[in-house]
PAMIPA-120756 format. One line per field, with one value per residue (C-alpha): residue number from 0; residue in one letter; y, x, z. Coordinates in Angstrom, 2 decimals. Layout:
n	[NUM;...] .
res	[A;...] .
north	[Y;...] .
east	[X;...] .
up	[Z;...] .
***
This chain:
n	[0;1;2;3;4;5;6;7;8;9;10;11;12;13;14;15;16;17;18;19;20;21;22;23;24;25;26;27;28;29;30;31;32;33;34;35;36;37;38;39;40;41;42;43;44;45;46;47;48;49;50;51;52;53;54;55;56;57;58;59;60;61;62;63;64;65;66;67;68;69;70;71;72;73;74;75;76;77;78;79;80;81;82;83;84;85;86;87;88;89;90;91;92;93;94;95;96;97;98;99;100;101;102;103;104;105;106;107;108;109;110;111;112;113;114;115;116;117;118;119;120;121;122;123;124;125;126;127;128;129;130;131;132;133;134;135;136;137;138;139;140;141;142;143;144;145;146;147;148;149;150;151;152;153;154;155;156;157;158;159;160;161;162;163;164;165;166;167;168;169;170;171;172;173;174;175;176;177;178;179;180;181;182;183;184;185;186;187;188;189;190;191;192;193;194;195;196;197;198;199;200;201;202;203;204;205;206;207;208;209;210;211;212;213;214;215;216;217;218;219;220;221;222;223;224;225;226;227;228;229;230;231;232;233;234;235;236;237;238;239;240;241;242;243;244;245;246;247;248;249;250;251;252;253;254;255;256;257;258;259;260;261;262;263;264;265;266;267;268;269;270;271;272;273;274;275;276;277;278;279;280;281;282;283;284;285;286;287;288;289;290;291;292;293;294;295;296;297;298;299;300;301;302;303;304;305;306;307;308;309;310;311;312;313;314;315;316;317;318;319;320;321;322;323;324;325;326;327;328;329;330;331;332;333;334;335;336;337;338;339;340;341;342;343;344;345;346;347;348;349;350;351;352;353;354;355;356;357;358;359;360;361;362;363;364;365;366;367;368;369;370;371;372;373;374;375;376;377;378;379;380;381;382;383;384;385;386;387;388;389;390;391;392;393;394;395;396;397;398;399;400;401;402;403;404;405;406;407;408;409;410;411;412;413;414;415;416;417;418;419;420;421;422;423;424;425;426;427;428;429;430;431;432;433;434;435;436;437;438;439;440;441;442;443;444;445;446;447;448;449;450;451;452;453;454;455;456;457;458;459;460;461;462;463;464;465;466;467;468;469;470;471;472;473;474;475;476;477;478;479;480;481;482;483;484;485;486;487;488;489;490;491;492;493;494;495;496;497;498;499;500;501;502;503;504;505;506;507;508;509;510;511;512;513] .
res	[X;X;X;X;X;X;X;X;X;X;X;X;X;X;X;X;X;X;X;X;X;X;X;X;X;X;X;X;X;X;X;X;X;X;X;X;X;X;X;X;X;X;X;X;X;X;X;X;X;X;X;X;X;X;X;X;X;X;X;X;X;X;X;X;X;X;X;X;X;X;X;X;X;X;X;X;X;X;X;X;X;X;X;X;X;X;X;X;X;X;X;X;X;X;X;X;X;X;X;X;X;X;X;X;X;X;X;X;X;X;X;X;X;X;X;X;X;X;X;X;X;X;X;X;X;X;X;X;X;X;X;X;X;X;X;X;X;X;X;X;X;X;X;X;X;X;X;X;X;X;X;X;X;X;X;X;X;X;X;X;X;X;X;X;X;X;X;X;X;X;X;X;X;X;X;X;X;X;X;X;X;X;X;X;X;X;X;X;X;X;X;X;X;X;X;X;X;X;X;X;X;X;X;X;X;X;X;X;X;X;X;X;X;X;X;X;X;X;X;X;X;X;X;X;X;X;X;X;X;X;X;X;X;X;X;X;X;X;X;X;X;X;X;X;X;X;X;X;X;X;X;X;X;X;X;X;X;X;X;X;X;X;X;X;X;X;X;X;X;X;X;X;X;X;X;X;X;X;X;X;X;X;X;X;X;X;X;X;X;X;X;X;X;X;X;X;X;X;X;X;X;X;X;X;X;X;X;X;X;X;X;X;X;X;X;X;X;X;X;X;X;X;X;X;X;X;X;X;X;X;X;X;X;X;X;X;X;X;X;X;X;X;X;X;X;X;X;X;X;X;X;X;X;X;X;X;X;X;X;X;X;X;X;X;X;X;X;X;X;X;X;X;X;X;X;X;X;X;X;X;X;X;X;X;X;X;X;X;X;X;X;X;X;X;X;X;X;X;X;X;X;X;X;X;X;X;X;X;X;X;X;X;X;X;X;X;X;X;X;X;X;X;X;X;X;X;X;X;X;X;X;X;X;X;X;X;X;X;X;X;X;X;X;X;X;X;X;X;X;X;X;X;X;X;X;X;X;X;X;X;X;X;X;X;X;X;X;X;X;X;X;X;X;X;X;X;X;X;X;X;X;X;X;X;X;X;X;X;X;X;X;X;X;X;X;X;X;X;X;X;X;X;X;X;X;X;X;X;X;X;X;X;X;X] .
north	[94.35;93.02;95.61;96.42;98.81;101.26;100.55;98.54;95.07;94.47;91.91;90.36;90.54;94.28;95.66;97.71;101.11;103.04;104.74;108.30;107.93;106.68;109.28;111.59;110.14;110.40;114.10;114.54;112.96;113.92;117.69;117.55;115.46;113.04;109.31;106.46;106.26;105.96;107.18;105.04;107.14;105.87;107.24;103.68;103.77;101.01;102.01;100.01;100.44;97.68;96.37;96.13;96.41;97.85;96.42;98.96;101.20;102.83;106.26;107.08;110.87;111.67;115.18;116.19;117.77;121.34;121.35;118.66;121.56;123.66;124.19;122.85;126.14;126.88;123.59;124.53;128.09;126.51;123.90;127.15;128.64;125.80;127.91;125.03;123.58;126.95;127.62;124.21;124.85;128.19;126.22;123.61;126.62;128.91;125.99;124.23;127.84;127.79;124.04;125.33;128.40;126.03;123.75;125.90;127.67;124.03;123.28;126.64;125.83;122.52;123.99;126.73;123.96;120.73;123.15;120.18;117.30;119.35;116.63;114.18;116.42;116.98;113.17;112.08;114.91;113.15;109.76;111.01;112.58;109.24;107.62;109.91;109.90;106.08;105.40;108.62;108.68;105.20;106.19;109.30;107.08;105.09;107.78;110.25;109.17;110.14;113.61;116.17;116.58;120.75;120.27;117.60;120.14;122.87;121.56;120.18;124.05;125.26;122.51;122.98;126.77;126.52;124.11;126.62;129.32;127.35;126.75;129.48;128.65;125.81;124.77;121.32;119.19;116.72;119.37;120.09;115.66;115.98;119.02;117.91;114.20;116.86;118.67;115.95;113.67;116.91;116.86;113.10;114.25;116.87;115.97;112.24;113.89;116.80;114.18;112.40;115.69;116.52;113.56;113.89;117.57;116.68;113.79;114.31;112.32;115.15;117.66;115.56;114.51;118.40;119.26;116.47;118.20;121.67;120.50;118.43;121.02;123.87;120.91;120.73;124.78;125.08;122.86;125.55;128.90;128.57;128.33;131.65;133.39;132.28;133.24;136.71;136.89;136.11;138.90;140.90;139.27;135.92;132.55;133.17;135.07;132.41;130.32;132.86;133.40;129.54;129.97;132.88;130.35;127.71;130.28;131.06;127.74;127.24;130.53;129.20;126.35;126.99;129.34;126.40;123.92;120.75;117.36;114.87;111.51;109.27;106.67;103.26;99.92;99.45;99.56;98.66;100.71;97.82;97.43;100.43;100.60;97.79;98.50;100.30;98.38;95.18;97.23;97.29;93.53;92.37;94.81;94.33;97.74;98.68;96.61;97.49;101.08;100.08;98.58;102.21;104.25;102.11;102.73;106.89;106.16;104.35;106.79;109.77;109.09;110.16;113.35;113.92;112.57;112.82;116.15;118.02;115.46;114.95;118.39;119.38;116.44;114.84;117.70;120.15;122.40;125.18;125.76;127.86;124.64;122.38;124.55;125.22;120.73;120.60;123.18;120.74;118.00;120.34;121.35;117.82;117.02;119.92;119.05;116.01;117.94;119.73;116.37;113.73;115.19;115.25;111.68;110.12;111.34;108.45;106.39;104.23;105.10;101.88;103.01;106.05;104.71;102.24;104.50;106.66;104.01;103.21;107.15;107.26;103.94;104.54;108.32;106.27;104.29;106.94;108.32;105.21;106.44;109.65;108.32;106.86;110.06;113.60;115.75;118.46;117.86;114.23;115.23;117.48;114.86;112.57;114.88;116.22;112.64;111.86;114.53;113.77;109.90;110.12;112.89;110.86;107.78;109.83;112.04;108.74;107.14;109.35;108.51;104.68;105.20;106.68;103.93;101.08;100.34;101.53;104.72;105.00;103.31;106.00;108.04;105.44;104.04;106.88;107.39;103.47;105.02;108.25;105.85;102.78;105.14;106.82;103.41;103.05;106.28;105.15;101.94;103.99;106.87;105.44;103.12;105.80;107.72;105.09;102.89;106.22;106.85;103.20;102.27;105.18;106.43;103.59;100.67;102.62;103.92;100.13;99.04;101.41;100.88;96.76;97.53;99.87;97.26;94.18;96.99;97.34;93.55;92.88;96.09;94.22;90.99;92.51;94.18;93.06;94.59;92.32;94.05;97.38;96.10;96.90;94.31;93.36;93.11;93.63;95.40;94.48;97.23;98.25;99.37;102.30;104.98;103.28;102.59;106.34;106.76;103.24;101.52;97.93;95.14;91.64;90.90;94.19;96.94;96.48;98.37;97.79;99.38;98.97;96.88;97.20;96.50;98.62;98.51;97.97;95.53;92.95;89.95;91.66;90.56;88.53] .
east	[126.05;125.72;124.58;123.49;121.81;124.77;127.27;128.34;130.18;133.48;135.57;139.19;138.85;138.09;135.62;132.83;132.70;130.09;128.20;128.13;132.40;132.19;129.69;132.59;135.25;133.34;132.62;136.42;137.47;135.10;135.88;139.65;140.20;141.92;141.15;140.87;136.53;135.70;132.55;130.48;128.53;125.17;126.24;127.36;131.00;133.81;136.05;139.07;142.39;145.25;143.23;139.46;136.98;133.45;131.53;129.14;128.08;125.23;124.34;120.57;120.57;124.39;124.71;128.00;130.22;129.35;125.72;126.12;125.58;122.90;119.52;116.53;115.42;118.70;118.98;115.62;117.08;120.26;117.64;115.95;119.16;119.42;119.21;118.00;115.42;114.55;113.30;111.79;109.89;108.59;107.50;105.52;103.72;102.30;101.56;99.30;97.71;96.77;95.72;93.30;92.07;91.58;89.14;87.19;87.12;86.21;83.05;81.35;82.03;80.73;77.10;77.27;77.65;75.69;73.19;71.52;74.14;77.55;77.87;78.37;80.13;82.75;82.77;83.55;86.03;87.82;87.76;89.51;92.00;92.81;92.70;95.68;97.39;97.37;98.69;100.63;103.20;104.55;105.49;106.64;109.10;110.41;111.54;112.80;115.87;116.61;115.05;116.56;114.21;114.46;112.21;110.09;108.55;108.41;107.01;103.92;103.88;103.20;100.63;99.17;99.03;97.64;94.47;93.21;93.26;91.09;88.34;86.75;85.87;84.00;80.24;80.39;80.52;82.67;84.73;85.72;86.55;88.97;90.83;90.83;92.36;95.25;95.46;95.75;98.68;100.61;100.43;101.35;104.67;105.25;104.88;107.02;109.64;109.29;109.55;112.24;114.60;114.43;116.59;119.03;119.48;119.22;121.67;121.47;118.40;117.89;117.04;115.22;112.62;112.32;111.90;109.03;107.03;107.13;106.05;103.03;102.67;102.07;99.33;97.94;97.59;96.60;93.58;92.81;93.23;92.69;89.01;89.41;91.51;88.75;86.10;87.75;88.92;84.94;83.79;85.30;86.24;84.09;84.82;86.19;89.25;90.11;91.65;93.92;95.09;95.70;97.27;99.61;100.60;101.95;103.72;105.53;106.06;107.30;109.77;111.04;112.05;113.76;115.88;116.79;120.08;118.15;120.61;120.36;118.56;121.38;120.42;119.30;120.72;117.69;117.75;114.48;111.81;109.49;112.02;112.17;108.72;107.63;110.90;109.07;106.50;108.24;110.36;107.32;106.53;109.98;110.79;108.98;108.92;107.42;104.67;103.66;104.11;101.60;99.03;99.30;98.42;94.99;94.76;95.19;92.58;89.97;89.89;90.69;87.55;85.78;86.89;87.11;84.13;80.96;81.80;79.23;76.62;77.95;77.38;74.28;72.22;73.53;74.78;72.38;75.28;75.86;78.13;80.33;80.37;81.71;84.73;84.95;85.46;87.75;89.71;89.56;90.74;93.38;94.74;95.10;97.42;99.31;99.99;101.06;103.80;105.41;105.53;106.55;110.48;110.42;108.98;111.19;114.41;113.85;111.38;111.32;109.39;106.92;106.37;105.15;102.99;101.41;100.40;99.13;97.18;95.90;94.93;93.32;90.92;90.04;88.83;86.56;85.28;84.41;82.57;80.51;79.59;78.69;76.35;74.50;74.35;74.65;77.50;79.21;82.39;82.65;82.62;85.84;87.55;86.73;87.75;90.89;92.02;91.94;93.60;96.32;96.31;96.91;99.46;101.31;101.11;102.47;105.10;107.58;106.89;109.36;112.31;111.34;111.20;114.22;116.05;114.22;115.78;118.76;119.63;118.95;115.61;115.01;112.44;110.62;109.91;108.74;106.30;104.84;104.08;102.26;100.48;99.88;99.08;96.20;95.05;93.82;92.22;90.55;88.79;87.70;86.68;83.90;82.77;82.41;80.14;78.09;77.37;76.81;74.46;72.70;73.37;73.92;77.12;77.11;77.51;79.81;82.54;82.29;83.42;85.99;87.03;87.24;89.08;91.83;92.01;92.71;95.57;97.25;97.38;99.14;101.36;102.39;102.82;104.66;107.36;107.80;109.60;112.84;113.68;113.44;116.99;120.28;122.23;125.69;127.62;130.82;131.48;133.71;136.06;132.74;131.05;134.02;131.08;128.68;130.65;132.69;135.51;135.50;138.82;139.06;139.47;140.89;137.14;136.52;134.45;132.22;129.20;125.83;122.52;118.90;119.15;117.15;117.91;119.65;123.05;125.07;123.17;122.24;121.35;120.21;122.84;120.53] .
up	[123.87;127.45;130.20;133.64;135.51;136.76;134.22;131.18;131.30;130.07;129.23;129.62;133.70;134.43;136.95;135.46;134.61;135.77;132.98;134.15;134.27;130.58;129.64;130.71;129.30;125.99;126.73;127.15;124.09;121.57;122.85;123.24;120.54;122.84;123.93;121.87;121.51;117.49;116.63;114.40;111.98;114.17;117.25;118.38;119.42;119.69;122.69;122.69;125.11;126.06;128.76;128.04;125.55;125.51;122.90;121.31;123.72;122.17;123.19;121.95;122.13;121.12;118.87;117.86;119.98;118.53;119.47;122.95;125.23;122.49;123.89;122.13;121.32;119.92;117.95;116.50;115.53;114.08;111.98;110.40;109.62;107.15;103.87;101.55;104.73;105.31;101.65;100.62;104.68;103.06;99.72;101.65;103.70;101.17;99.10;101.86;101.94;99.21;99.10;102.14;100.09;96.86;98.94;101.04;96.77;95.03;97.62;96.63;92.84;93.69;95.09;92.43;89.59;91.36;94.10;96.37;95.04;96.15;98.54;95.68;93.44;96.30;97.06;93.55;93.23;96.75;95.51;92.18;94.53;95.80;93.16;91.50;94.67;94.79;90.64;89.70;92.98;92.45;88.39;89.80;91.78;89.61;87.50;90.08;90.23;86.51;86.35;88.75;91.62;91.45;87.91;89.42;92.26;90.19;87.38;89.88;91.48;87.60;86.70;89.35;89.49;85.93;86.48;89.89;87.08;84.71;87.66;87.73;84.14;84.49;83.84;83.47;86.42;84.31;83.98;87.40;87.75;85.08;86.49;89.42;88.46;86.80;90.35;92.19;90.23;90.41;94.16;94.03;92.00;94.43;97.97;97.84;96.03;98.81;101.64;99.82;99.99;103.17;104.32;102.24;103.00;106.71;107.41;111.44;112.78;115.31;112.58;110.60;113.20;114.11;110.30;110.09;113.37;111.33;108.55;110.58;112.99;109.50;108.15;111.40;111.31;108.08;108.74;111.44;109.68;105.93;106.39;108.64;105.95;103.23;105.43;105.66;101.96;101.13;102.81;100.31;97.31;95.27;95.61;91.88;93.77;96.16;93.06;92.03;95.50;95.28;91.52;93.56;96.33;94.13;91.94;95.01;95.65;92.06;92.97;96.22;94.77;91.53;93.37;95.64;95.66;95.52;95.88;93.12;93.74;93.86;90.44;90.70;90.00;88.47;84.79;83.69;84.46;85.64;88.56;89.27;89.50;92.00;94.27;96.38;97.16;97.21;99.79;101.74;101.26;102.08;105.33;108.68;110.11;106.73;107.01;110.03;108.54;106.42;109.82;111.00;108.20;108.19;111.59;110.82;107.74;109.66;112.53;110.61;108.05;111.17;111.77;107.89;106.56;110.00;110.98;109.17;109.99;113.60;114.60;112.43;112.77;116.14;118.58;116.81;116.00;113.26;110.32;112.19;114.90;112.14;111.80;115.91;116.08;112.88;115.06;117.94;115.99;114.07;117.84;119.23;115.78;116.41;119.93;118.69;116.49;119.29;121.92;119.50;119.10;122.45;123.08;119.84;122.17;125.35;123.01;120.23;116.77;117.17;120.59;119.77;116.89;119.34;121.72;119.14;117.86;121.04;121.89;118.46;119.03;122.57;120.89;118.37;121.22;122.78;119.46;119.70;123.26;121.58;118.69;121.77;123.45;122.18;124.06;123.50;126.10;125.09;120.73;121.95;123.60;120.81;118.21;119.84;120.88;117.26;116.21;118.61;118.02;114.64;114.94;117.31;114.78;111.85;112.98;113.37;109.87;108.17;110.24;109.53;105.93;106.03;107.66;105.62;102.23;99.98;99.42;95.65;96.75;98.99;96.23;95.05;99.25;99.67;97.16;97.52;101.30;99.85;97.37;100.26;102.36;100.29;99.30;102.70;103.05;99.32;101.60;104.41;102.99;100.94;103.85;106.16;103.89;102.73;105.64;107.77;105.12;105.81;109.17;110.78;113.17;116.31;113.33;110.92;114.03;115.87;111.69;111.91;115.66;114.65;111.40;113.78;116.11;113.81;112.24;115.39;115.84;112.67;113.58;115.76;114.53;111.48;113.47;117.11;119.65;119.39;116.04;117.44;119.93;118.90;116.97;117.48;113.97;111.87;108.67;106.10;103.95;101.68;104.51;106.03;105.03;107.65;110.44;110.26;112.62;114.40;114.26;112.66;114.63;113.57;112.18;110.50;112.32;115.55;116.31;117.58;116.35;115.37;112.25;108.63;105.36;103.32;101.37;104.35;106.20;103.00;104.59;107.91;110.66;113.52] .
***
C-alpha cells in the first residue's frame, strides 16, 4: 500500500485522489449499492475501474453500512440487544457476585477454622487456586472442541454451586484446600470456554472489543461492591449464608446458560489428544504477538501482586489506616480498572492493541515506582495515585489481549489459545504472588516493589522485542480460491485476490505473507 498525507497513490498515470473524495465514493457505493469498491471481509477494500487501481485502501474504523451513521451509545444498545451476548453477559455477572460474596465468605471460615494463621490458610487456599487455574484450563482445551460448550459452562456453574454448599460444613482446614482445588478447576473450565464464545457469537471487531470492556468494566465493579453487599448481608445474616447466596448465583448462572443457543467449537484437525493438548501453547511459542501477550500478563502479575497481596499491610502497618481503609484503596484501585474499561474502546478505534498495552505497561510501572516512593514515605494522596494508576495500567494492558487472541491462530485452535492464555497467564500470577508475600515478609516493601518494578521492566523489553512495531503494519498479499471466505466481496484479479491488512497466522495466512 503506498500513501501520502492528503490522499492515496495510484497507479497506471493518474493524479491522486484525495482521501476525503474516496471516503465518499465509498459512502456512496456501499449505500446505493452502486460503484465497483469490493469489500474484503477485514474492512480492506480492492477498488478497481478501467483506468486506475488503488491497492488496498484500508479503512481502520469501517462498520457496515447499517450502523456507519449509529451513535456509540446506540451501537452499545444494539450490542445488548444481542439475545445470546445479552444472556451469557447476565451469566458472567451474577456469577462474579457471587465469586465476591464466596471470598469475602471463605476468609471468615478461614479465621473461624485457622484464628491467628487465616493469613496462611487463605494463602495456601490462593496458591491452590493457581495452581488449578494453571493445569486444568489447558485439558479443558484440548477437549473443548469435542464436548458442546453449552454442557461445559454449565456443568462448572453446578460443580461449583455444589462445593459453596458443602463449606459451611467444614472443620478441617484440609478440608477447605481440597474444595477449594474442586472450585477452582471448575472456574478454569468455565471462564476460557466463556471467553472463547464470545467471538464467535460476535464476528464484528467493534462489538467484540465493547463486549470485552463490559465484561472488565462488571470485574472491575464487582471488586468494588461485593464486599459492600457482604458487609450489608452480614449485618443480618452469618457468614454461613453468604455461601448459599454464592451456591444461588451460580445456579443462575447454570439457568442462564442452559437456556442459551451456544455455537459449537468448530473440531480440530487434531486427532490425538496430545496435540490437541500442547496446540495452544505451542501457538504461543510459535506467534510473536502472543509472546509478547505473554511479557504483558507478567507485567499485570508483577504490579498487580501489589495491589492484591500489600494492601492490608500497606494501610495498617504503613499509612496507619483501618479495615474499612483497606476496602476505601481496593476501591481506588477497582475505579482506575474500570476507567480503563470505558477509555480503551475508545482508544482501540485510532490506536493499535500493542499501543495500548505499552502505555499501559508504562502507566502501571511508573505507579510501582511511585509505591517505592511511598514505602519511603507514608502518604495518603500519593497510595491513591499509586493504587488507582495500577488499577488503570493494568486495565489498559488487558482490555486488548482478547482481540489479539482472537486474531492469532486457527479457528478450530481458537479454544484451546485461549485457555493456554488463562493458564500462562495464571502461571505468572503463581511467580509473583508468592514473592510478593514472602520477600515483603523479609525485606520489607522498598526491596520487594523495586523486584517487582525490575521484573515489569525487563517484561516490557521483551514485549517488545517479541513483537515489534513493523508487524503491527498492514501487509500487502493475494489469496488463492481456498481463501474466498477471507477476502469476502473483493473481485479476483489475474493473481487471485488483493488486500492489505495486519497479518498473523491462522488458516488463511499459513506461511505468513512478508
Amino acid at each position: 500500500m503506498r500513501t501520502f498525507a492528503g490522499g492515496i497513490r495510484t497507479r497506471r498515470g493518474t493524479r491522486p485522489r484525495p482521501a476525503s473524495i474516496l471516503a465518499r465514493e465509498l459512502t456512496r457505493s456501499v449505500t446505493t449499492g452502486k460503484g465497483l469498491i469490493p469489500l474484503c471481509a477485514d474492512h480492506s477494500l480492492l477498488h478497481c475501474t478501467g483506468t486506475y487501481v488503488v491497492d488496498a485502501i484500508h479503512f481502520r474504523d469501517y462498520r457496515a453500512p447499517r450502523r456507519q451513521w449509529i451513535g456509540r451509545q446506540d451501537e452499545m444498545r444494539a450490542l445488548l440487544h444481542h439475545r445470546v451476548y445479552l444472556t451469557l453477559f447476565c451469566a458472567q455477572l451474577v456469577a462474579l457476585v457471587g465469586t465476591g460474596l464466596a471470598t469475602v465468605a471463605l476468609g471468615l471460615l478461614a479465621y473461624d477454622l485457622a484464628g491467628e494463621s487465616a493469613g496462611v490458610v487463605l494463602g495456601t487456599a490462593l496458591a491452590v487456586k493457581m495452581i488449578a487455574y494453571v493445569t486444568v484450563s489447558p485439558v479443558v482445551g484440548a477437549w473443548a472442541d469435542r464436548v458442546p460448550r453449552r454442557v461445559v459452562m454449565v456443568s462448572a456453574d453446578v460443580v461449583r454451586a455444589l462445593v459453596v454448599l458443602a463449606l459451611p460444613f467444614v472443620s478441617q482446614v484440609w478440608q477447605v484446600y481440597a474444595l477449594i482445588a474442586v472450585l477452582q478447576s471448575a472456574s478454569a473450565a468455565f471462564t476460557p470456554t466463556f471467553q472463547s464464545v464470545l467471538p464467535d457469537i460476535l464476528p464484528d471487531e467493534s462489538d467484540y472489543t465493547r463486549a470485552l470492556s463490559a465484561s472488565q468494566f462488571a470485574s472491575a465493579a464487582e471488586t468494588i461492591l461485593s464486599p459492600l453487599l457482604a458487609a450489608a448481608a452480614l449485618t443480618v445474616l452469618t457468614f454461613h449464608d453468604l455461601f448459599v447466596g454464592t451456591a444461588i448465583g451460580f445456579a443462575a448462572s447454570a439457568l442462564l446458560v442452559v437456556t442459551t443457543a451456544v455455537p459449537a467449537a468448530r473440531r480440530s484437525s487434531r486427532d490425538r489428544f496430545r496435540d490437541r493438548l500442547s496446540s495452544g501453547v505451542r501457538a504461543f511459542g510459535a506467534v510473536p504477538a502472543l509472546r509478547a501477550v505473554v511479557a504483558f500478563d507478567l507485567v499485570i502479575a508483577a504490579t498487580g501482586a501489589i495491589t492484591l497481596v500489600s494492601t492490608v499491610n500497606v494501610v495498617r502497618d504503613l499509612l496507619a489506616g483501618t479495615e474499612a481503609d483497606v476496602a476505601l484503596l481496593l476501591a481506588v484501585s477497582g475505579a482506575g480498572t474500570a476507567t480503563a474499561a470505558v477509555a480503551t474502546p475508545r482508544l482501540l478505534r485510532v490506536l493499535h492493541e500493542r499501543t495500548v498495552m505499552l502505555v499501559g505497561s508504562v502507566v502501571a510501572l511508573v505507579a510501582v515506582g511511585g509505591a517505592v516512593v511511598l514505602a519511603a514515605g507514608a502518604s495518603w494522596p500519593l497510595a491513591c495515585a499509586v493504587w488507582a494508576g495500577i488499577g488503570l495500567g493494568n486495565g489498559l494492558t488487558l482490555m486488548p489481549v482478547g482481540r489479539v487472541l482472537r486474531r492469532a491462530g486457527r479457528l478450530d485452535d481458537r479454544p484451546a489459545v485461549f485457555a493456554a492464555h488463562f493458564s500462562l497467564s495464571h502461571a505468572c500470577w503463581l511467580v509473583t504472588y508468592p514473592l510478593t508475600g514472602r520477600l515483603g515478609t523479609a525485606a520489607g516493601f522498598v526491596v520487594t516493589w523495586s523486584v517487582l518494578l525490575g521484573l515489569g521492566v525487563v517484561a516490557v523489553v521483551l514485549a517488545v522485542v517479541w513483537w515489534p512495531r513493523r508487524l503491527t503494519r498492514p501487509v500487502l498479499h493475494t489469496h488463492d480460491d481456498t481463501a474466498e471466505g477471507h477476502v469476502g466481496a473483493a473481485d479476483r484479479t489475474g493473481h487471485g485476490w488483493v488486500h492489505s491488512h495486519e497479518v498473523m497466522p491462522d488458516e488463511h495466512h499459513h506461511p505468513v505473507p512478508v
